[in-house]
C-alpha positions in Angstrom: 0.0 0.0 0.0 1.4 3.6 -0.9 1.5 6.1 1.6 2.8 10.0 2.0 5.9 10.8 3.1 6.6 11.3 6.8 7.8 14.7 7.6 10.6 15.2 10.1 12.4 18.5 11.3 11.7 21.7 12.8 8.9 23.8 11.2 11.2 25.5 9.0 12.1 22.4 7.5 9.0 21.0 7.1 7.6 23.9 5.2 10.6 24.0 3.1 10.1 20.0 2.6 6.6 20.6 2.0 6.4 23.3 -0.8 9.0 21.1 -2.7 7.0 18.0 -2.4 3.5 19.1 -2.7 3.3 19.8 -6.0 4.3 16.2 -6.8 1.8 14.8 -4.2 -1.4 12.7 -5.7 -3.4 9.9 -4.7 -0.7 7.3 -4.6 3.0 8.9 -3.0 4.9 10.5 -5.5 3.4 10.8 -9.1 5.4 12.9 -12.2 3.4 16.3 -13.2 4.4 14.5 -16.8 2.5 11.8 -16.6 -0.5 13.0 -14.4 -3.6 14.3 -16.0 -4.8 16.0 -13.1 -1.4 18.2 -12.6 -1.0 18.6 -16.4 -3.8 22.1 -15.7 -2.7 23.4 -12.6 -1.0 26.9 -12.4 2.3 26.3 -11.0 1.6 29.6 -8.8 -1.1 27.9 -7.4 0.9 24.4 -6.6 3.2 26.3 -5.0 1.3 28.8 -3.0 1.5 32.4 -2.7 2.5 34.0 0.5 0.0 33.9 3.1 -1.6 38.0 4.1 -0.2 38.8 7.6 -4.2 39.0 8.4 -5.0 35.3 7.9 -1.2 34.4 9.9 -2.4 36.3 13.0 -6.0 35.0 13.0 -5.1 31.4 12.3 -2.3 31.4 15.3 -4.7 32.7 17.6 -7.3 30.4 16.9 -4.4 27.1 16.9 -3.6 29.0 20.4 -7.3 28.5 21.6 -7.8 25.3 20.2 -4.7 24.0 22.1 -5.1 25.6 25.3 -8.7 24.1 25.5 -8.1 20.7 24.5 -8.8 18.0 27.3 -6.5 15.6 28.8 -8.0 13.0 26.6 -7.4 14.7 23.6 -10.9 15.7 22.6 -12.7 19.2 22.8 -15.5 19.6 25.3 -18.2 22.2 24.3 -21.6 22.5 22.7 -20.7 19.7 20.2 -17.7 17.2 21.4 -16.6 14.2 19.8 -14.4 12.4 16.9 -15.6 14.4 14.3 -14.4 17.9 15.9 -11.2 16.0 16.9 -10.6 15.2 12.8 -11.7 18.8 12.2 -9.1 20.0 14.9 -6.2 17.6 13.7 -6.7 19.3 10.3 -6.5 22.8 11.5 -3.0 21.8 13.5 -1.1 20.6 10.0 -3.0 23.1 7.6 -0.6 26.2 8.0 2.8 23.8 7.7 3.1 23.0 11.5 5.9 19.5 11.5 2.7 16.9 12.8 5.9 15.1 14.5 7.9 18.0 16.2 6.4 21.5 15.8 4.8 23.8 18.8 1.1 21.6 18.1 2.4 18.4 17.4 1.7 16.8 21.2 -2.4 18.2 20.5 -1.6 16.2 17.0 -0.7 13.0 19.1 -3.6 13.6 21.5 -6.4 13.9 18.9 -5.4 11.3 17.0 -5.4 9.1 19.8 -8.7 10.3 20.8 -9.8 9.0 18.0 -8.6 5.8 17.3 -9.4 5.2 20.9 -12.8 5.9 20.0 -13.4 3.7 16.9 -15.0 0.5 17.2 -12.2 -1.8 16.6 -14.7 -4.5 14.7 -17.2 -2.4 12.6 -15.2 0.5 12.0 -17.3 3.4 13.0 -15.6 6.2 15.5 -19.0 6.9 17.0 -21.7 9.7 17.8 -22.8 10.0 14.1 -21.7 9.9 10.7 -20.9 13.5 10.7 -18.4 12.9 13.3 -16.9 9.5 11.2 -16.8 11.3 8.3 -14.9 14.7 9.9 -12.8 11.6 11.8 -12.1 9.9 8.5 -10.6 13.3 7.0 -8.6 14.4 9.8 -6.6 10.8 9.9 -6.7 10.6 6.1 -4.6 14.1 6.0 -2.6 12.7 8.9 -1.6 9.7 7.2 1.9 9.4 6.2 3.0 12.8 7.7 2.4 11.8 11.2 5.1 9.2 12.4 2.9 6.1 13.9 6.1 5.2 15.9 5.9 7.9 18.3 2.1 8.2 18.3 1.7 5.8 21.2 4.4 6.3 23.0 4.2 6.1 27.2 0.7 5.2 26.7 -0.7 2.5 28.7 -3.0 0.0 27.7 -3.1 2.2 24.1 -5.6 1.1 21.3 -2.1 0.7 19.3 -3.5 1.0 16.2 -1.4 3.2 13.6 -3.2 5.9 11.1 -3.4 3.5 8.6 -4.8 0.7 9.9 -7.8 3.1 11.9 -8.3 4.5 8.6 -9.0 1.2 6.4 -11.3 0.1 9.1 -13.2 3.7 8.9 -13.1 3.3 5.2 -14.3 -0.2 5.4 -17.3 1.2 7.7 -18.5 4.3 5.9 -18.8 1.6 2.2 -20.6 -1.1 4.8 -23.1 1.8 5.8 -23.4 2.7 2.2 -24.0 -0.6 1.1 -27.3 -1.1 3.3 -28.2 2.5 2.2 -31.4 2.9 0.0 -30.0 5.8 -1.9 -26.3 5.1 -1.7 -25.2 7.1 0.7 -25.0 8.3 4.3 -27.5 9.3 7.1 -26.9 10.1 10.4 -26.6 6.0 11.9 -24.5 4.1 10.0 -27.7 1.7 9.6 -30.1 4.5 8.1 -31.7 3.8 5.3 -32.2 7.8 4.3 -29.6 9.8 3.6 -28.8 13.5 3.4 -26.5 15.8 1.4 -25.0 17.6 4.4 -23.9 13.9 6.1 -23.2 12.4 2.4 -20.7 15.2 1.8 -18.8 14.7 5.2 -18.7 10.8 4.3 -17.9 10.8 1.1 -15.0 13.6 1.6 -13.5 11.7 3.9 -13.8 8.7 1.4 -12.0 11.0 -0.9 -9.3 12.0 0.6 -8.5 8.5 2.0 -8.3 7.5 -1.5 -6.0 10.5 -2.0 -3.7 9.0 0.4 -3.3 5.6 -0.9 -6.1 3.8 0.9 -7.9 1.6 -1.6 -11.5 3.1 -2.1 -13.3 1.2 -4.3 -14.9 3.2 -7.5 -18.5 1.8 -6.8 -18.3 3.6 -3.8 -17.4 6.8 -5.6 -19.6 7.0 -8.2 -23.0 5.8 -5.9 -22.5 8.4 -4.1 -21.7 10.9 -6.9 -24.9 9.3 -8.3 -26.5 10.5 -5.3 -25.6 14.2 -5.5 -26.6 14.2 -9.0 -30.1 13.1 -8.4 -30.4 15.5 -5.8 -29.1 18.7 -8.1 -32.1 20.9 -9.8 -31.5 22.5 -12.7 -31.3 25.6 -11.0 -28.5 24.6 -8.9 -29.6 24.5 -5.7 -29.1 21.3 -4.1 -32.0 19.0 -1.8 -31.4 18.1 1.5 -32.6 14.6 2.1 -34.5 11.6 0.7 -34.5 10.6 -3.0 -35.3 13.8 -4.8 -37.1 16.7 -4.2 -37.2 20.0 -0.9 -35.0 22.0 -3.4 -34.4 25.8 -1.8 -31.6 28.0 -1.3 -28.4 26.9 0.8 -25.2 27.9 0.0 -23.8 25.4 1.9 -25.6 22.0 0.3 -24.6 24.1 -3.0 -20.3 24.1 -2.3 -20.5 20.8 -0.5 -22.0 19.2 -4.1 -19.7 21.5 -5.9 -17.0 20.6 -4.1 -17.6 16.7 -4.4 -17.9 16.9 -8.5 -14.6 18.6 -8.0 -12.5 16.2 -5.9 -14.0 13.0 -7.5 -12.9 14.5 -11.2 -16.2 15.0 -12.1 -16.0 18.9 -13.8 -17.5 17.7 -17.2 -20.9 17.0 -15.4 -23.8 19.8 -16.1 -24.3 19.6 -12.1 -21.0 21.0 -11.6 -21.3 23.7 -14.0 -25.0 24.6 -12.6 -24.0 24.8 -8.8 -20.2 27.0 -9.7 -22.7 29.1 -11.6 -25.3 29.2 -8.6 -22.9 29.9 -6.3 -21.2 32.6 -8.4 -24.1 34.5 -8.7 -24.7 34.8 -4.5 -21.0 35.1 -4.0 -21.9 38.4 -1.2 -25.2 37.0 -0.2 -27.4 33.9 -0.1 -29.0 31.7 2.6 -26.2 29.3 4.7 -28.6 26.8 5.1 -29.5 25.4 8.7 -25.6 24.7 9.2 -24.8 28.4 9.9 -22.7 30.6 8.4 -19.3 28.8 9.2 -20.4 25.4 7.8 -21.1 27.4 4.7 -18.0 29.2 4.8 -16.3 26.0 5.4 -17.0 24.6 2.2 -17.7 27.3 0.1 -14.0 28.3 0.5 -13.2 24.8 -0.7 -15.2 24.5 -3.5 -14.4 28.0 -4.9 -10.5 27.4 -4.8 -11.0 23.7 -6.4 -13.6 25.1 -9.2 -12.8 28.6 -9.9 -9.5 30.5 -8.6 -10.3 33.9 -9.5 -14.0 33.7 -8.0 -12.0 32.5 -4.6 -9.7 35.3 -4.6 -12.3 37.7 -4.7 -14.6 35.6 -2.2 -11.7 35.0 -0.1 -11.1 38.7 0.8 -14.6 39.4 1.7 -14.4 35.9 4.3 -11.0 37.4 5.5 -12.3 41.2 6.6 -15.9 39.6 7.9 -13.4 37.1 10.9 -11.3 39.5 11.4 -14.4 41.5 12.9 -15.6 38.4 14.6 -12.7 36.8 16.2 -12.9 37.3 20.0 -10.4 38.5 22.2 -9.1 34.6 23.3 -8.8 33.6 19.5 -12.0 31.7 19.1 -15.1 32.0 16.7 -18.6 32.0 18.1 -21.6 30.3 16.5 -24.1 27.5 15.3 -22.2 24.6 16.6 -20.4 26.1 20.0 -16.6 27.6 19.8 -14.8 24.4 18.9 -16.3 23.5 16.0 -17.3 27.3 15.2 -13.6 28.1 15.1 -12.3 25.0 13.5 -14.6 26.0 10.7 -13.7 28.7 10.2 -10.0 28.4 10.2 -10.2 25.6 8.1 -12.0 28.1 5.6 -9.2 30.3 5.8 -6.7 27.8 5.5 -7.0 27.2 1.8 -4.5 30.6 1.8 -1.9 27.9 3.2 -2.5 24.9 0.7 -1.0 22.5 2.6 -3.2 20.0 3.4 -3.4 17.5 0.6 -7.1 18.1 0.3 -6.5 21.5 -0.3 -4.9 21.2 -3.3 -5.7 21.7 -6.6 
């Protein structure tokens, strides 16, 4: 099986190793820009990043300093909403601005989330527990992880640890989001892995983590994929607004269903289909306004940020400078974000949304 490279050194070093590997980085190790279709498109200004505003630096390091100074003992985050999922999301926010995973100022929260989770998981079915929202944010967080976090010092001084590496806890999770699928009416996810509905907000969180476990050389299979691509196709109007649940049908305005289909046609290759070009063009057109959906404002941010930087660079620049003048305003005094989902989640969010600048994470590329 292919996995990343690990990353070793001080955080100098790893952002020096890092901008000269990323641009070779696809979904198995090391792939030639030559002989890589995806690559053969991309702007080299984009592979390589361009420096990152001193506004986004100073709000992103005050919000890593909240996150670590309110993470329990356990390695989870204790608030309004607590679990896996906002463990994954918080791992992610640690290695998205270049910090070494292994021996940078966050690499101990690193070891403790990850542990948290795997801990967590059921070591037969799979599933890291309190929903699928929270397996599929777990599944994302440990699929960026993999292969830049060293497994050999993960459980280090740890009694009676689960002892299971990256890897291995993500096959099992990937193993569990296709059994859930499988028993799924409409090929995808709910919120119990044994739900027979499903919904576009829980699909996306599934199926992203799907993706970017595949990214990292885990072997997805391409049923999976496309049955839940399927899915988000069958529930995309022609207007390019995007249903919430069941088969088909309950179309209305939310930016946030909108990017998280957009987003999923993007990462899954699928930028030929007319649902890709009808939700970029839906979401162009309220680029300044629009509904969030029932997710808030930072959900919507979350993925909007994503699926304008994988779909359209210029409409992300230009979106992206609106997003970074609105959290400056709203960033509190002790680095956190406030809103829909308490101040963990609320602030993971929304530095995740502002970590595309960084273009680190695997995910984030393009």
């Amino acid at each position: 099986m292919a996995r990343r490279p690990t990353v070793h050194g001080s955080r100098g070093a790893a952002k020096k190793i890092m901008h000269k590997f990323l641009p070779l980085i696809a979904t198995v190790g090391f792939i030639s820009v030559a002989t890589c279709p995806q690559l053969k498109g991309q702007a080299l200004e984009i592979r390589s990043g361009d420096p990152v505003p001193r506004d986004v630096r100073d709000m992103y390091d005050r919000g890593l300093a909240f996150l670590s100074r309110t993470q329990a003992s356990d390695g989870s985050w204790q608030s309004q909403q607590q679990g896996t999922g906002v463990a994954g999301m918080a791992v992610m926010c640690f290695m998205a601005s270049g910090e070494d995973p292994n021996f940078g100022m966050y690499s101990g929260n690193i070891r403790r989330a990850i542990r948290y989770i795997i801990g967590k998981q059921d070591k037969t079915t799979g599933y890291y527990g309190g929903s699928m929202y929270h397996h599929g944010f777990a599944c994302l967080g440990l699929a960026e992880a993999y292969g830049a976090v060293d497994d050999r010092r993960l459980w280090d001084g740890i009694p009676n640890a689960a002892n299971r590496s990256v890897g291995q806890s993500l096959e099992l999770a990937v193993r569990s989001s296709i059994t859930a699928q499988k028993t799924n009416t409409y090929g995808a996810w709910r919120y119990n892995p044994s739900g027979s509905d499903a919904d576009t907000s829980v699909a996306g969180a599934v199926l992203m983590g799907l993706l970017a476990a595949r990214n990292a050389g885990i072997e997805v299979p391409d049923e999976a994929i496309d049955r839940a691509i399927s899915y988000f196709i069958k529930m995309t109007a022609a207007s390019g607004q995007v249903a919430y649940s069941g088969g088909v049908g309950g179309f209305n305005e939310s930016l946030a269903r909108i990017s998280i289909a957009n987003l999923v046609f993007s990462i899954a290759r699928r930028k030929d289909i007319p649902q890709f070009k009808t939700t970029l063009g839906y979401l162009k057109d309220k680029m300044q306004g629009g509904s969030p959906g029932h997710g808030g404002v930072e959900y919507q941010s979350y993925y909007q940020a994503q699926a304008f930087f994988q779909a359209d660079i210029a409409s992300w620049t230009n979106w992206n400078k609106t997003l970074v003048r609105r959290l400056k305003k709203s960033q509190a005094e002790d680095g956190s974000f406030s809103g829909t989902h308490g101040p963990h989640v609320s602030t993971s969010l929304c530095l995740l949304a502002l970590a595309v600048n960084y273009r680190f994470l695997p995910i984030y590329e393009r």
